[in-house]
DRENDO-1510 file (C-alpha; in Angstrom, 1 decimal, always signed):
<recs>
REC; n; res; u; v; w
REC; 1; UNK; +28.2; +17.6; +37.1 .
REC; 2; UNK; +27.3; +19.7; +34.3 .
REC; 3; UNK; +29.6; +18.1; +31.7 .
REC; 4; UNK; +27.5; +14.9; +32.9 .
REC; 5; UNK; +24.3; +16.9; +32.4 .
REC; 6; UNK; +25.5; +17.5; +29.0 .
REC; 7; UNK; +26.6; +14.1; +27.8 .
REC; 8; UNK; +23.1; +12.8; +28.9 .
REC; 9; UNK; +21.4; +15.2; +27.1 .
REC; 10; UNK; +23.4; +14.1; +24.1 .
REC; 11; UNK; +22.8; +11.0; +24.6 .
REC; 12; UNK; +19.1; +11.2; +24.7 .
REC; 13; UNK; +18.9; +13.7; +21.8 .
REC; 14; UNK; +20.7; +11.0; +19.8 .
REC; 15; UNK; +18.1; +8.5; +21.0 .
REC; 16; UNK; +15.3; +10.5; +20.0 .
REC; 17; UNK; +16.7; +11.3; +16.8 .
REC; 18; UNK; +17.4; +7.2; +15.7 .
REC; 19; UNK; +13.9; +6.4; +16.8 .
REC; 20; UNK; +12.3; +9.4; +14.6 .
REC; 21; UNK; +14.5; +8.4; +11.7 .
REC; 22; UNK; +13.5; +4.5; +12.5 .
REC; 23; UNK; +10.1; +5.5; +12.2 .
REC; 24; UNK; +10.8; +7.0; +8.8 .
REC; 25; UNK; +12.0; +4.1; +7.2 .
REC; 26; UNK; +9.3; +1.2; +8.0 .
REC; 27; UNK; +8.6; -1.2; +5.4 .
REC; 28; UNK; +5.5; -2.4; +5.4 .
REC; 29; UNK; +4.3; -5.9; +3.4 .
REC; 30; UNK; +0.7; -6.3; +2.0 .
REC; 31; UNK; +0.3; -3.5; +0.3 .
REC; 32; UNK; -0.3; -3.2; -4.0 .
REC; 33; UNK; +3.5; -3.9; -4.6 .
REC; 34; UNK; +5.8; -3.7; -7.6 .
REC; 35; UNK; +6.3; -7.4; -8.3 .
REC; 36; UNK; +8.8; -9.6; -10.2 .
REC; 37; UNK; +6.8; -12.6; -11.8 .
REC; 38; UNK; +9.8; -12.8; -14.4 .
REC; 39; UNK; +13.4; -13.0; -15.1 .
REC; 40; UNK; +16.2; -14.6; -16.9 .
REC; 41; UNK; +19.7; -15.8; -15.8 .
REC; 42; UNK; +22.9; -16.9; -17.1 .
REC; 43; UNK; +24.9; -20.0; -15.4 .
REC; 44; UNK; +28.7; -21.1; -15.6 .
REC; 45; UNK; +29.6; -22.8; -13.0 .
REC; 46; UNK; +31.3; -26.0; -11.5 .
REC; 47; UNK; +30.2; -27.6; -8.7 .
REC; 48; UNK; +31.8; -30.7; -6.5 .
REC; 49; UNK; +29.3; -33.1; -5.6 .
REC; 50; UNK; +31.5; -35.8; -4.2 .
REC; 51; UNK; +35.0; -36.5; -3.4 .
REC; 52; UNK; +34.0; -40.5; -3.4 .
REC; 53; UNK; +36.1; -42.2; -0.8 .
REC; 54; UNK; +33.9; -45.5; +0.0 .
REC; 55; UNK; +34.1; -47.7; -2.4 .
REC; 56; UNK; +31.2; -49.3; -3.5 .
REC; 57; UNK; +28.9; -47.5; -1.5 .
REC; 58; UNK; +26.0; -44.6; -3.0 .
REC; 59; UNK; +26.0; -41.1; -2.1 .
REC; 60; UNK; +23.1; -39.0; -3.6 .
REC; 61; UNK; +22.3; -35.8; -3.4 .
REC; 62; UNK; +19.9; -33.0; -5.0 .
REC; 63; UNK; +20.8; -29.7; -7.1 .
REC; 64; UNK; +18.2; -27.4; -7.4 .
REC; 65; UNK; +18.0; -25.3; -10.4 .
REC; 66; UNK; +16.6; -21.8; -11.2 .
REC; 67; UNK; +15.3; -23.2; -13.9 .
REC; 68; UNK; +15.0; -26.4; -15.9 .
REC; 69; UNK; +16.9; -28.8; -17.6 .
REC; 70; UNK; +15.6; -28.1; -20.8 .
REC; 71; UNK; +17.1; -24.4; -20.5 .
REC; 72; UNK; +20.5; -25.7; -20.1 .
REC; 73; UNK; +22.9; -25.9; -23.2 .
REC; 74; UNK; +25.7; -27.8; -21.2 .
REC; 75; UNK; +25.2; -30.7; -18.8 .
REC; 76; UNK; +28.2; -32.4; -17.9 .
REC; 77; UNK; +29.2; -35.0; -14.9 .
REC; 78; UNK; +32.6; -35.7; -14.5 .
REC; 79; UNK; +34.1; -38.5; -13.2 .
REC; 80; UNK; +38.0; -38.0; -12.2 .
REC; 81; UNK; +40.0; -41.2; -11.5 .
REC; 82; UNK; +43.3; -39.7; -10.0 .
REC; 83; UNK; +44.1; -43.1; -8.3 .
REC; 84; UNK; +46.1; -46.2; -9.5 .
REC; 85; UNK; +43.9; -48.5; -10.5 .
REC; 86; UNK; +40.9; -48.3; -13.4 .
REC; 87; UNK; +37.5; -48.0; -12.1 .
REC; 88; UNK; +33.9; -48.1; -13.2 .
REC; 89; UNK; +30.8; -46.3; -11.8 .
REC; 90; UNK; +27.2; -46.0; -12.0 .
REC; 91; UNK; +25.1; -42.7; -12.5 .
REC; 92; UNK; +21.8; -42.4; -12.1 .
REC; 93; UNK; +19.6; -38.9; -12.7 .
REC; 94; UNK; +16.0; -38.2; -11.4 .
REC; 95; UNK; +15.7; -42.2; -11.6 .
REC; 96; UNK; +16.8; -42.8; -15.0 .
REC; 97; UNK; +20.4; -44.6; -14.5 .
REC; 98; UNK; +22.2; -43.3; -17.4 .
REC; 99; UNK; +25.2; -45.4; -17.5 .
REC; 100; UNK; +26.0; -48.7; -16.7 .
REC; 101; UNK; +29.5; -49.7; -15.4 .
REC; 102; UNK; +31.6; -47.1; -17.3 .
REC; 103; UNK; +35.2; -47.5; -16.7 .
REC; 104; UNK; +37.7; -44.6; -16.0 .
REC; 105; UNK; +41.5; -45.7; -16.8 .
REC; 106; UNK; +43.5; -44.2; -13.9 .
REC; 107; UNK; +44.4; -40.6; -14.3 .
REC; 108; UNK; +41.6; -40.2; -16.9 .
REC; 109; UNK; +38.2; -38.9; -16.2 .
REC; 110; UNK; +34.8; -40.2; -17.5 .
REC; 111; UNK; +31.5; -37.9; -18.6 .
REC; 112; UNK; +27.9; -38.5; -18.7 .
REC; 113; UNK; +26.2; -35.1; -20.6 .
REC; 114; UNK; +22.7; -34.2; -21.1 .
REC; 115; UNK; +22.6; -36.2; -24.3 .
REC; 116; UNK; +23.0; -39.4; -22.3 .
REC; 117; UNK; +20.1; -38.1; -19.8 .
REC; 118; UNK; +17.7; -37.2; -22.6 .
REC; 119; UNK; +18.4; -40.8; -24.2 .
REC; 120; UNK; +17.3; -42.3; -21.1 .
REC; 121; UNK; +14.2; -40.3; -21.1 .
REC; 122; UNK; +14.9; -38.2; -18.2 .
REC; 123; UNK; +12.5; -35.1; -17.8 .
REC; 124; UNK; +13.9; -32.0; -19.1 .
REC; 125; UNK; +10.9; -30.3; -17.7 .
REC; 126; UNK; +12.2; -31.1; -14.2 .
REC; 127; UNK; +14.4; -28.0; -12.5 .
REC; 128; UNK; +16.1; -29.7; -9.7 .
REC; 129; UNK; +19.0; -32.9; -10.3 .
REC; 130; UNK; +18.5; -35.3; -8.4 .
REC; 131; UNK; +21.4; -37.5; -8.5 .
REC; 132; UNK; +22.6; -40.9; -7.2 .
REC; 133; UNK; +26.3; -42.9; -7.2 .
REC; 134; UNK; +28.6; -45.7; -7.0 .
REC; 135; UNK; +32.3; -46.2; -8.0 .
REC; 136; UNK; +34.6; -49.1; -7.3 .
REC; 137; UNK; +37.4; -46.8; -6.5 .
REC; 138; UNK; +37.6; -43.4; -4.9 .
REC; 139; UNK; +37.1; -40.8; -7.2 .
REC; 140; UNK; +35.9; -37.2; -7.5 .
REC; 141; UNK; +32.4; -36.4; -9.1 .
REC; 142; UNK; +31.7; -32.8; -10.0 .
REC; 143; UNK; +29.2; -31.3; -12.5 .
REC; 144; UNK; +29.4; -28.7; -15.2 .
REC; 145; UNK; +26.4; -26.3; -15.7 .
REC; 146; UNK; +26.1; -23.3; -18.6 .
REC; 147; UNK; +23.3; -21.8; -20.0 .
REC; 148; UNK; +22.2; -17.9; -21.5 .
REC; 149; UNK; +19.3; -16.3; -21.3 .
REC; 150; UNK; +17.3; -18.9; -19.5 .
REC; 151; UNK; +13.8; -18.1; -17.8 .
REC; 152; UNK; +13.9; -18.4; -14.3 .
REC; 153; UNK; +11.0; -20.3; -12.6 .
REC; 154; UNK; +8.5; -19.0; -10.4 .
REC; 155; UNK; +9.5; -21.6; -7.6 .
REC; 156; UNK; +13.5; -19.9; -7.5 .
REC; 157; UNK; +11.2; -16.2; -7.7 .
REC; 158; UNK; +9.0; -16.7; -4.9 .
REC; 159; UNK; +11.4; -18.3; -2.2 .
REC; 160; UNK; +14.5; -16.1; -3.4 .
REC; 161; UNK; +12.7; -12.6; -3.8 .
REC; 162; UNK; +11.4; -10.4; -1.0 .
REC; 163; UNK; +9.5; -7.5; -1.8 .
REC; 164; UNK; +8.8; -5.0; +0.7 .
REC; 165; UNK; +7.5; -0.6; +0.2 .
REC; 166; UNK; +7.9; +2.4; +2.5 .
REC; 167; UNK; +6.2; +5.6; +1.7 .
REC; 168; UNK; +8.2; +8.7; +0.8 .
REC; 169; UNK; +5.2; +11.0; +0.6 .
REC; 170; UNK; +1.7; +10.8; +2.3 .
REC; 171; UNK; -1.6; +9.5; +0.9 .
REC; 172; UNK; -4.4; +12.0; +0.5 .
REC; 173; UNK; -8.2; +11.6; -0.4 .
REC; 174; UNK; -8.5; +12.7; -3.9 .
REC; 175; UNK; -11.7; +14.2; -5.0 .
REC; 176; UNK; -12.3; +11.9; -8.3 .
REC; 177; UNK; -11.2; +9.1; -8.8 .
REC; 178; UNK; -9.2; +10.3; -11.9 .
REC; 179; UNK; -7.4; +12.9; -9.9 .
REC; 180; UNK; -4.0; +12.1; -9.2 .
REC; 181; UNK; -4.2; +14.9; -5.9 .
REC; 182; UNK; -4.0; +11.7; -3.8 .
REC; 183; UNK; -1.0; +10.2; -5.4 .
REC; 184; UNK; +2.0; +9.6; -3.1 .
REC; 185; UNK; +5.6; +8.3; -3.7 .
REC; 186; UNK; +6.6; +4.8; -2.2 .
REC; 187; UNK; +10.2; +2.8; -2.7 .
REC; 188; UNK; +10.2; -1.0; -2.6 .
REC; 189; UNK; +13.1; -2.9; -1.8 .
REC; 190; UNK; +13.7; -6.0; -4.0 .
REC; 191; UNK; +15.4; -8.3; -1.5 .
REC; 192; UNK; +17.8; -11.2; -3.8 .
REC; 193; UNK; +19.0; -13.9; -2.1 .
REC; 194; UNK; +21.2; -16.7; -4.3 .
REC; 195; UNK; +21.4; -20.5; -1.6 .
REC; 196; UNK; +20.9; -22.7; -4.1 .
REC; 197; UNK; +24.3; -23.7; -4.6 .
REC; 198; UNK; +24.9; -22.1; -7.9 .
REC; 199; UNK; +26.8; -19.0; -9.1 .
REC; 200; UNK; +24.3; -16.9; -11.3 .
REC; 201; UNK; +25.9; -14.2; -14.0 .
REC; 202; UNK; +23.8; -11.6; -15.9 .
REC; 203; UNK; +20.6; -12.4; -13.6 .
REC; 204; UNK; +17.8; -9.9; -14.9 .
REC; 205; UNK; +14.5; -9.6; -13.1 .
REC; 206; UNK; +11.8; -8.1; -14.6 .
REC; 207; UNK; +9.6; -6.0; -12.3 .
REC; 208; UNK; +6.1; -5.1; -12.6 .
REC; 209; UNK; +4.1; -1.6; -11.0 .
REC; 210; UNK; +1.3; -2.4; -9.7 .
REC; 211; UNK; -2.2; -1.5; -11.9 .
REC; 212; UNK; -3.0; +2.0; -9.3 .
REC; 213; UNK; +0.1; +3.4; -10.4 .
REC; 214; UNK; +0.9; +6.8; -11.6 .
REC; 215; UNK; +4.5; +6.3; -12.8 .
REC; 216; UNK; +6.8; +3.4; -13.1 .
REC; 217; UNK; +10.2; +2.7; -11.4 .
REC; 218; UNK; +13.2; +1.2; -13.2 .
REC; 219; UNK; +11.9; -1.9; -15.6 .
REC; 220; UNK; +15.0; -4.6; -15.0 .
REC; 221; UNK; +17.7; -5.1; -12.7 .
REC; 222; UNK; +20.7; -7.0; -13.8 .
REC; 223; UNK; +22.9; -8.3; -11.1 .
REC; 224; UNK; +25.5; -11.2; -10.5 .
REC; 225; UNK; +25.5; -13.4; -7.7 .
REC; 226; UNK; +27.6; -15.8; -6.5 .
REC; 227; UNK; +26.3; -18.8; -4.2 .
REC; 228; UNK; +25.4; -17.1; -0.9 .
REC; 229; UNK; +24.8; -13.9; -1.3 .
REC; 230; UNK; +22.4; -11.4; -0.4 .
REC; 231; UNK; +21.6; -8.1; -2.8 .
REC; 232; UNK; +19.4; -5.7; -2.5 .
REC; 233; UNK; +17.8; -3.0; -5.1 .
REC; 234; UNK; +15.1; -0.6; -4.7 .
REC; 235; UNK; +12.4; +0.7; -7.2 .
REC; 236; UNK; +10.6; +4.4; -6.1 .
REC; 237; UNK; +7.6; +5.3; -8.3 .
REC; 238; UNK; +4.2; +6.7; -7.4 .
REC; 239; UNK; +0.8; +5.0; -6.8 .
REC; 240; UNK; -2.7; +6.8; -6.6 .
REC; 241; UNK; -4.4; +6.7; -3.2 .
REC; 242; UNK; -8.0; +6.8; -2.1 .
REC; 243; UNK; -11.0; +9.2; -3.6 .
REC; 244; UNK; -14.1; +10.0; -2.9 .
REC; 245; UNK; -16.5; +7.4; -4.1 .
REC; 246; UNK; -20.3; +8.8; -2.8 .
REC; 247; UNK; -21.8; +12.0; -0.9 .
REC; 248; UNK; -25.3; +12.0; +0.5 .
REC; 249; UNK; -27.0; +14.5; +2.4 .
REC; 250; UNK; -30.2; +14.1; +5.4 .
REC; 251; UNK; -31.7; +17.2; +6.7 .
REC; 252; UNK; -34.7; +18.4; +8.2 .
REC; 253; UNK; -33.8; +21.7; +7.5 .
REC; 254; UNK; -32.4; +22.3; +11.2 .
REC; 255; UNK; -30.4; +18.8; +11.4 .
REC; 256; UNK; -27.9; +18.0; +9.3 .
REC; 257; UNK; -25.8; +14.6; +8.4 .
REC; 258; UNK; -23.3; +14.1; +5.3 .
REC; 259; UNK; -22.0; +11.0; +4.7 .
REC; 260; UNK; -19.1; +11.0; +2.4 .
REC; 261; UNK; -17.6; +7.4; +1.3 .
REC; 262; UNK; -14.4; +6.8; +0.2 .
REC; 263; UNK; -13.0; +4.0; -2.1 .
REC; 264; UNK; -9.2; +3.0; -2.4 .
REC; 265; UNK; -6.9; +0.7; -4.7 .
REC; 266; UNK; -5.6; -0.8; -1.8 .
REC; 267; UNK; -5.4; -0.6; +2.1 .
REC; 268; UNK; -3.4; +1.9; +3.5 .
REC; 269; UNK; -3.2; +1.4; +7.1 .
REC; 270; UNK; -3.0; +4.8; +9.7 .
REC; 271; UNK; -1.2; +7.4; +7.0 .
REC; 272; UNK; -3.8; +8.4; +5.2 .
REC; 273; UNK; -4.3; +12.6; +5.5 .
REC; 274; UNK; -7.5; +14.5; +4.6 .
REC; 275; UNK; -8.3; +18.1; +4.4 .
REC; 276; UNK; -11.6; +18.5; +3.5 .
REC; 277; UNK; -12.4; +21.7; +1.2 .
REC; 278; UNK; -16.5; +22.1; +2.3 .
REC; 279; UNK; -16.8; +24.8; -0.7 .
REC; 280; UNK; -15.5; +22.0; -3.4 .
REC; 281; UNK; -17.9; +21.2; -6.0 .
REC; 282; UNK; -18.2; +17.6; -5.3 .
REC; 283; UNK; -20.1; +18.5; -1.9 .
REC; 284; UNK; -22.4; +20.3; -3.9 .
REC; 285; UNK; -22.9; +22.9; -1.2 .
REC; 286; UNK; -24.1; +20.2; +1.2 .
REC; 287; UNK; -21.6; +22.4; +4.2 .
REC; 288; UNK; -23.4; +25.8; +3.6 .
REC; 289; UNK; -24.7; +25.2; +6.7 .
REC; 290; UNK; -21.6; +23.9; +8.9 .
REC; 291; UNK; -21.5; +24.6; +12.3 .
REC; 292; UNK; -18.5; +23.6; +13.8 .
REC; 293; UNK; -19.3; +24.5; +17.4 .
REC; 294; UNK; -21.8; +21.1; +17.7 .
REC; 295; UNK; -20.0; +19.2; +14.3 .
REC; 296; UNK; -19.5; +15.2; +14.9 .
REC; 297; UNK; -17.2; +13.3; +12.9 .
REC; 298; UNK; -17.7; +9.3; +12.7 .
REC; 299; UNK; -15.8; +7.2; +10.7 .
REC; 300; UNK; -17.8; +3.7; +10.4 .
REC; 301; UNK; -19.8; +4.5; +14.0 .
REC; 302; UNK; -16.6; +5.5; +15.9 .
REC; 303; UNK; -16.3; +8.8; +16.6 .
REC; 304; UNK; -13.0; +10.7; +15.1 .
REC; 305; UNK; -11.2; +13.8; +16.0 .
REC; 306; UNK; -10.7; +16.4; +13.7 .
REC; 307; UNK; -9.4; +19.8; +13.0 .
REC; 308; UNK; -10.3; +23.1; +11.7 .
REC; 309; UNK; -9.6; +24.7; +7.9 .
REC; 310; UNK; -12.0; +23.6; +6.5 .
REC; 311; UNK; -12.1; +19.9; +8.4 .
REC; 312; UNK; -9.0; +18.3; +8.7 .
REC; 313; UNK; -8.4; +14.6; +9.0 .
REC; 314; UNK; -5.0; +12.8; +9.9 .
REC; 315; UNK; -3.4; +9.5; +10.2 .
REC; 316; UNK; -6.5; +7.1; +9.4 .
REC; 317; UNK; -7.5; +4.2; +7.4 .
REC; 318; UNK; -8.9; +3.7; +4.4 .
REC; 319; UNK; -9.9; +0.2; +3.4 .
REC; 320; UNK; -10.2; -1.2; -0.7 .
REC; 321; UNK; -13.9; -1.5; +0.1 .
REC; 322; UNK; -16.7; +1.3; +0.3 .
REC; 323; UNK; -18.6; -0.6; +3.2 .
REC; 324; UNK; -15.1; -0.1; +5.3 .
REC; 325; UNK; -14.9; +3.9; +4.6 .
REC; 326; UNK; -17.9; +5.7; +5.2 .
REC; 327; UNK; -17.6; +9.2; +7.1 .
REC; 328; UNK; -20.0; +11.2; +8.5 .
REC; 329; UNK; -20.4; +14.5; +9.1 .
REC; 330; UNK; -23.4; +15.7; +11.3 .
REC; 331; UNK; -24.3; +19.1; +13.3 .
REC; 332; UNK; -27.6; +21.0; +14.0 .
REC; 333; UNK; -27.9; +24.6; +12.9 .
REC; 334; UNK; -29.6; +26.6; +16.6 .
REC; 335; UNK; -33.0; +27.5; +16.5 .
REC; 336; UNK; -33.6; +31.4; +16.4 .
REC; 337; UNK; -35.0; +32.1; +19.8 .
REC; 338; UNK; -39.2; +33.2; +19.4 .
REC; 339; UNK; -39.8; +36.6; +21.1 .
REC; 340; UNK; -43.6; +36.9; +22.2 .
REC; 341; UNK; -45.6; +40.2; +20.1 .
REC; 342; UNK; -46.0; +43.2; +22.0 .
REC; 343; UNK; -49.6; +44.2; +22.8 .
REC; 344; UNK; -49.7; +46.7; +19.9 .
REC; 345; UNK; -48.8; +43.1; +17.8 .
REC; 346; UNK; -51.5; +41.1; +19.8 .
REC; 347; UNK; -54.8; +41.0; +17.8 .
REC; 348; UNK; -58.5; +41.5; +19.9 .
REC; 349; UNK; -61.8; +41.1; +17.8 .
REC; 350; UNK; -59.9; +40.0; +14.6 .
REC; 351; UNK; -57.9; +42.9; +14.5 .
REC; 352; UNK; -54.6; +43.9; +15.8 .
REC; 353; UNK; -54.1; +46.4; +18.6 .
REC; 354; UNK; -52.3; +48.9; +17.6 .
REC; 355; UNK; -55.7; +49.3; +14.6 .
REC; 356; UNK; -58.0; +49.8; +17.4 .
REC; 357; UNK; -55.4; +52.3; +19.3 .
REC; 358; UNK; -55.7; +54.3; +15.7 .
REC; 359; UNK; -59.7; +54.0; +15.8 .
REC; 360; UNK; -60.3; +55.1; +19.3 .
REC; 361; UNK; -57.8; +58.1; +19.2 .
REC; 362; UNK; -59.4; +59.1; +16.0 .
REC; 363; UNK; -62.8; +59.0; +18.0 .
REC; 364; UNK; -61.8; +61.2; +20.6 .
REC; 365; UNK; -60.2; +63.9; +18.5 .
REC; 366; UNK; -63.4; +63.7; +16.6 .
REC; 367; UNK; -65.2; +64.1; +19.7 .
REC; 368; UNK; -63.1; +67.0; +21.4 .
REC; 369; UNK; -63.2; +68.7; +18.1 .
REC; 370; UNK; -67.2; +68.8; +17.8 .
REC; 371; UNK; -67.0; +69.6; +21.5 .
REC; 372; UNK; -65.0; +72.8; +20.5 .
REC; 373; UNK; -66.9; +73.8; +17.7 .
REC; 374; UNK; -70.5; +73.6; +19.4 .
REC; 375; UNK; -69.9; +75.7; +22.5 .
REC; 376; UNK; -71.8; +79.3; +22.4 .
REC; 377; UNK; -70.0; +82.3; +22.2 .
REC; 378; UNK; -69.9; +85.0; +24.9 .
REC; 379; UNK; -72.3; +88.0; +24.6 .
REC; 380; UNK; -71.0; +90.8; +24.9 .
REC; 381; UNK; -72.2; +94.8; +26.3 .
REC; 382; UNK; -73.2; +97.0; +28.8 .
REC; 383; UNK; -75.8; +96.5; +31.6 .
REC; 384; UNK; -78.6; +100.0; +31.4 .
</recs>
């Protein structure tokens, strides 16, 4: 029984411990990424895009590029007639036909290169190959790509790239906006998927930090892929995080309300920390007065816990915009209880009491002193 005990309390420390360390690793999307709006890529590859066995009949088909046609150096279909007989074919490319009835003697092979496209007027702007085909013999069609250093286009970036961040460090509130106190340390994933068909050599990708950072990751990655395949890189720098923007005070001298705004270059949703130093200059001794047995905290209307040393803040959000970040701190200092005067404070005919006390004890010692010094004196002597 115990040894089951114990393997169940294994088993549920394990548990504990995956869900903890799943919470540490979320990646979040939305947020002021690193970006790749750039790259370059290299390309060498053959690909089959028919083994024709139908003569006479068209097959098409569609090979999207990471780039365009222009780019290319080499542009090659080949036509292989491994059969017995000659044969001729028909290739058309993104609707320009650029051949008509070419013959292949048997065994021999037959190309159509960029040259022949361009002469047709085909678009060299274009970046996918649209191609269609006939032969009057079965035959095998493949195409030859290679090109260096050619700019990838934003179509092949934004369906093949994934960007995601998770944060290393926590946000803080900062109390300027050039402070880098609230700086925190993020790592994006750069997720690189290569489905188009086409082996990729010496593919570079540029990437760019976004404009509220405070240091950059790595600049490039340069990374081959064949057709496929799925990659993945990460780039950790540091972004600056949410400041204080605006403090006002209103006070009637016994009530007292602060409202502190805060600005950010981006959202950061429920991981935002602030301790709040009430001596700090940029309060301006507005907390002189803090009483933290009645203090409210509100953020936008809603009330927010809080904790002591000075005022501590956990775990909230803090929007781009001022209107969406403005705190407030209120309390009322208690009123110092009024204690009625005593009668020798109370004041009769103008003057206090404790004055006419003084008067009338000063009449009857003058009194009682006249008394004493009037009186006769005693005769004294015998009676004859």
């Amino acid at each position: 029984m115990k040894q089951k005990t114990l393997v169940v309390g294994l088993l549920l420390v394990v548990f504990i411990l995956s869900v903890g360390s799943a919470n540490a690793y979320i990646w979040k999307t939305g947020r002021n990424d690193a970006t790749i709006t750039s790259g370059y890529v290299d390309i060498s590859d053959t690909l089959t895009l028919s083994d024709y066995t139908v003569p006479s009949a068209s097959v098409s088909g569609v090979v999207k590029l990471p780039t365009s046609i222009e780019n290319l150096t080499f542009m090659r279909f080949n036509v292989s007639n491994a059969g017995a007989s000659n044969l001729s074919f028909n290739l058309t490319v993104n609707t320009k036909a650029l051949n008509a009835s070419t013959w292949v003697l048997d065994g021999t092979q037959g190309n159509i290169t960029k040259a022949n496209y361009v002469t047709a007027s085909g678009d060299v702007s274009l970046e996918n190959i649209t191609w269609a085909f006939e032969a009057s013999d079965q035959c095998n069609l493949t195409l030859y790509l290679v090109g260096e250093d050619m700019t990838l286009n934003t179509y092949w970036l934004n369906q093949n790239l994934v960007m995601k961040e998770r944060d290393i460090s926590t946000p803080t509130v900062s109390n300027s906006k050039s402070s880098v106190t609230s700086s925190w340390t993020v790592n994006d994933s750069i997720n690189i998927t290569n489905s188009w068909g086409i082996n990729l050599t010496d593919l570079v990708v540029n990437v760019t930090y976004p404009s509220n950072k405070v240091t950059n990751g790595t600049g490039t990655f340069t990374v081959s892929m064949d057709n496929d395949t799925t990659l993945e890189r990460y780039a950790q720098y540091q972004k600056r995080g949410p400041y204080i923007y605006r403090v006002q005070i209103t006070t009637d001298g016994t009530s007292y309300e602060i409202e502190i705004t805060l600005r950010s270059p981006e959202t950061i949703r429920s991981i935002v920390d602030w301790s709040l130093d009430t001596s700090a200059d940029v309060y301006d001794d507005y907390f002189d007065t803090l009483n933290y047995n009645n203090l409210i905290v509100e953020l936008n209307d809603h009330e927010e816990d809080w904790g002591t040393g000075s005022i501590i803040l956990d775990d909230f959000t803090v929007m781009t915009s001022p209107s969406g970040n403005v705190w407030t701190f209120s309390w009322v200092i208690p009123s110092t209880p009024v204690t009625a005067p005593g009668w020798h404070e109370q004041v009769s005919y103008g003057l206090p009491n404790w004055i006419w006390l003084l008067f009338v004890t000063a009449v009857v010692l003058a009194a009682i002193y006249v008394f004493y010094t009037k009186k006769p004196a005693k005769k004294s002597g015998k009676k004859k």
